[in-house]
N, C-alpha and C positions, 0 to 999 in steps of 0.2 A: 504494500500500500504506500505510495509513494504520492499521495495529496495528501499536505503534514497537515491543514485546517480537520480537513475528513478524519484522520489519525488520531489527531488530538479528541477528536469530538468523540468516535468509537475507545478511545482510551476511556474518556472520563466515564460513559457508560459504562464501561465495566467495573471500571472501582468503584463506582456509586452500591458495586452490590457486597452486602455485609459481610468479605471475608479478608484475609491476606493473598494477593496475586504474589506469585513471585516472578522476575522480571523474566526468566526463561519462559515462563506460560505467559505472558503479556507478547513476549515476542513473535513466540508461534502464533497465538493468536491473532498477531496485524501484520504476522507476515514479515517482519523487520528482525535487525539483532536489536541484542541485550544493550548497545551502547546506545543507539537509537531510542529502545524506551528511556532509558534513564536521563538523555537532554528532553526528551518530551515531556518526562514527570516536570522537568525545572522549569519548562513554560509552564504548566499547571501553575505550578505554585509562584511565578512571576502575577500570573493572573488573578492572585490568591485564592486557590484550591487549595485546601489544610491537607497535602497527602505526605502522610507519616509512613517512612521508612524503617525496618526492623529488621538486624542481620540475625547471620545464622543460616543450618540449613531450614528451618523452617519458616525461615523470616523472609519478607515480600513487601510489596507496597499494598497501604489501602489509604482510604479518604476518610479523613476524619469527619467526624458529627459536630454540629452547633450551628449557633445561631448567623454566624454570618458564612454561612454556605450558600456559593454561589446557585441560582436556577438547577435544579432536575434534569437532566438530560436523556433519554429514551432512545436506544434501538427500536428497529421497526416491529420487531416480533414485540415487543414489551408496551409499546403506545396499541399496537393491533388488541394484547389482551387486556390492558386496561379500559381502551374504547368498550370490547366484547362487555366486558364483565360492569362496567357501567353504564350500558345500553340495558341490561339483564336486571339491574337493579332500577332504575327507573321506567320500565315497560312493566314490571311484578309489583312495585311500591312494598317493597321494604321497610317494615317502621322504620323510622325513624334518621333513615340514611337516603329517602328517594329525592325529595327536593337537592340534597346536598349531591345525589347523583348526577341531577339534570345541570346542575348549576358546572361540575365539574365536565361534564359531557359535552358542553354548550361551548367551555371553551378551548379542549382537546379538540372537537373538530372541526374547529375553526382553524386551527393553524395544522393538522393534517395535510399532508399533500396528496393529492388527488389519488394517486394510484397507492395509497393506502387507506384511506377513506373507502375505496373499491373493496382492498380486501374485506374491511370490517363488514361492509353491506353483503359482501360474496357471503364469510362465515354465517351471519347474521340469520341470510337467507335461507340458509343450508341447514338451521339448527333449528329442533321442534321442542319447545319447553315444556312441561310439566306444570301448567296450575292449578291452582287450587278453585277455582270455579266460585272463586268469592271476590267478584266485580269484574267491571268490564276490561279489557286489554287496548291497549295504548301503542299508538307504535312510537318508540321511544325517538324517531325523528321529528314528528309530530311536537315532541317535548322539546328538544332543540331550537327547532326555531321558531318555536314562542320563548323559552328562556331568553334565545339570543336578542330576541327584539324588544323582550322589556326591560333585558339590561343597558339595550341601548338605545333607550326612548324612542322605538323604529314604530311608524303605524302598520298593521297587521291584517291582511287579507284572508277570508279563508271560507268554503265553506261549510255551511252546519245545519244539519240533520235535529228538526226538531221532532218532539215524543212522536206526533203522528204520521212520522216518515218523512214528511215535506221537508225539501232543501231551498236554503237559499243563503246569497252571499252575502258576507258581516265586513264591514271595514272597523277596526276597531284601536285603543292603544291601549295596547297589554301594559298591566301594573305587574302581576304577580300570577305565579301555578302553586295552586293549594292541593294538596294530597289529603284525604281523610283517609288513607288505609285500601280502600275500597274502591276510587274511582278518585279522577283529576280534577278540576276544574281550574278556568281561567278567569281571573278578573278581569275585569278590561273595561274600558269607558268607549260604549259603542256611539260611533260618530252620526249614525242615518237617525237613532234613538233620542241623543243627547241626553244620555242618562248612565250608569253605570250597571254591570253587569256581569252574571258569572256562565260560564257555558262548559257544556260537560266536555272533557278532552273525547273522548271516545266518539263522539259527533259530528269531529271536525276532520276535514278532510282539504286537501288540497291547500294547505298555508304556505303563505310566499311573505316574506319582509319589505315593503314597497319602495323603501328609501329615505319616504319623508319622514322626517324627524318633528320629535313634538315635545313641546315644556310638560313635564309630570303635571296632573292637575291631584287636588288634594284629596282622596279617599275619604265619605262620611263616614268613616268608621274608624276603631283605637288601628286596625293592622286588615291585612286581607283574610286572614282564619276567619275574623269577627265579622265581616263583612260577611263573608258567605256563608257562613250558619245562620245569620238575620237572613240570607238570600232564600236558604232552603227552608228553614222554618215558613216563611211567606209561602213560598212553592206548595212544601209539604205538611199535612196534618200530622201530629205530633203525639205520641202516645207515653205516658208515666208510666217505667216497669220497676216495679220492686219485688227484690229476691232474698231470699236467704241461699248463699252459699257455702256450703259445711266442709270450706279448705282456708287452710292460712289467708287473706289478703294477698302477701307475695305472691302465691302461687297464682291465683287468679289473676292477679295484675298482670305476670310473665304472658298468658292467655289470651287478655283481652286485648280489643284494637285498641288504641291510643284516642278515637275521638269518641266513645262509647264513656270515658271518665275513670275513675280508681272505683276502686271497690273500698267499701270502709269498715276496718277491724270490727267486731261484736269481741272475743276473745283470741287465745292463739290458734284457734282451728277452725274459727268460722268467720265470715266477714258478710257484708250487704252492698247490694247495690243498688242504689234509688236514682233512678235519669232519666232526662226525657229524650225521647228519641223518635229520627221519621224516617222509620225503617219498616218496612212490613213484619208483620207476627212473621211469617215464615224464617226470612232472615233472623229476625230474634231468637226465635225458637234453636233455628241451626248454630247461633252460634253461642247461645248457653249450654246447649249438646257438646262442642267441642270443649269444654271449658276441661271435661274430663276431671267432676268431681261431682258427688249428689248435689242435688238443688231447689229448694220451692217458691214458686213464683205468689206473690202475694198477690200482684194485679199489674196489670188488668186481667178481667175475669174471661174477656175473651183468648188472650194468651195462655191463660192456665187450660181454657178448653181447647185448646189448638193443640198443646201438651201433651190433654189425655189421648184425643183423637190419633196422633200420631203414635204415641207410645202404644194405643192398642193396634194400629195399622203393623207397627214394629213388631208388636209380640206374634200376632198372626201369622204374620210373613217366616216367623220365627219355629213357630210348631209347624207349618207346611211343610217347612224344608226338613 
């Protein structure tokens, strides 16, 4: 490898990985001698890369940790499975890590160069997930350039798919993408409405970033969570479920989705959970079944009979077989 820019750049990739190189295996691997790596370590560290040398036969070069470590640096295979693997966590919504997926996703492929961008859509395309059939699926590009355009106050084209199938197309300027566990949604202040707004990701199709750019206008609301649970509360009718759960709180909590609430201690082996929620009985039902501990619903009265209904649909199914 005789382009020293190229060199340099595959060197620092490899030290960036957490062991000791020693400079015979740095060699073979770029292809150079031993004298060769060792002036290129010394532009590293002219550059200020902290790479710490240790003799011996077991001794090698690595790159030290802290805080003024220059930028990250990626080989193609290494950006190919972070795009993959961050694509896969914001297309499934992952507590707690899916917003922070798209945000990182949004700007990985941005500075992608094209014919690895390709790969990650070839892999992408080629690989069939496993869900859990608890909300709708997303295609995580979708999620990209709406992140990309509300971090950078871009107005937003796109079509959307309302409840009764009808399409039609939204100009809008993205605020923020909220995840409740379950399903996406976008805030956005739609321009044809002059009003603000949330729409389900899973309805939108065909989004393009237009160019024009636009001043943030101010959210009636503390943040965008709080906005669209006012949103869907108005949407959706809203039902009070209370339960006794006969497992720690912990355990329950490890269980539940995150915008469902905590469950609240009674003692060390039981806890409760009182919230309002605008989810259908069914859903409720399914996912106090998964909670995988006994449970009694105090109310509503219609959920407790949705309960027996299926439990005896269960047991049935259960002596047939």
């Amino acid at each position: 490898m005789t382009d020293t820019p190229a060199r340099l750049l595959n060197l620092l990739s490899l030290l960036q990985t957490p062991r000791e190189w020693p400079g015979s295996e740095l060699a073979e691997r770029l292809g150079v001698t031993t004298r060769t790596i060792r002036r290129d370590i010394e532009r590293l560290r002219d550059l200020g890369y902290p790479v710490q040398a240790t003799m011996g036969a077991v001794g090698g070069y690595r790159l030290a940790a802290g805080a003024a470590l220059p930028p990250l640096v990626l080989d193609d295979e290494e950006a190919v499975a972070i795009a993959v693997g961050l694509r896969a966590g914001a297309g499934h919504a992952v507590d707690g890590i899916e917003e922070a997926s798209v945000r990182a996703l949004a700007k990985l492929e941005q500075v992608l160069p094209s014919r690895l961008r390709h790969r990650v859509s070839a892999l992408q395309a080629a690989t069939v997930p496993i869900t859990s059939g608890d909300g709708a699926t997303v295609d995580p590009r979708t999620l990209t350039v709406m992140a990309s355009a509300a971090t950078g106050n871009e107005r937003l084209r796109f079509t959307y798919r309302k409840g009764d199938g009808t399409e039609m197309q939204r100009l809008v300027e993205p605020h923020r993408l909220v995840s409740t566990g379950r399903r996406w949604y976008l805030v956005a202040y739609d321009i044809d409405r002059g009003d603000w707004r949330t729409f389900r990701v899973d309805r939108v199709s065909e989004p393009f970033a237009t160019g024009a750019r636009f001043a943030p206008r101010e959210l009636p609301a503390a943040n965008a969570a709080e906005f669209m649970k006012g949103s869907l509360g108005r949407m959706q009718p809203t039902m009070r479920v209370v339960a006794t759960l006969h497992a720690p709180a912990e355990f329950v909590a490890a269980r539940l989705p995150q915008h469902l609430g905590a469950p609240q201690p009674v003692d060390g082996t039981t806890c409760r959970l009182d919230l309002e929620v605008a989810d259908s009985l069914e859903w409720v039902a399914f996912r106090l079944a998964l909670l995988d501990c006994d449970f009694t619903v105090h109310e509503p009265r219609e959920l407790v009979e949705h309960l027996r209904e299926l439990g005896a649909r269960i047991s049935r199914a259960a002596t047939s077989a």
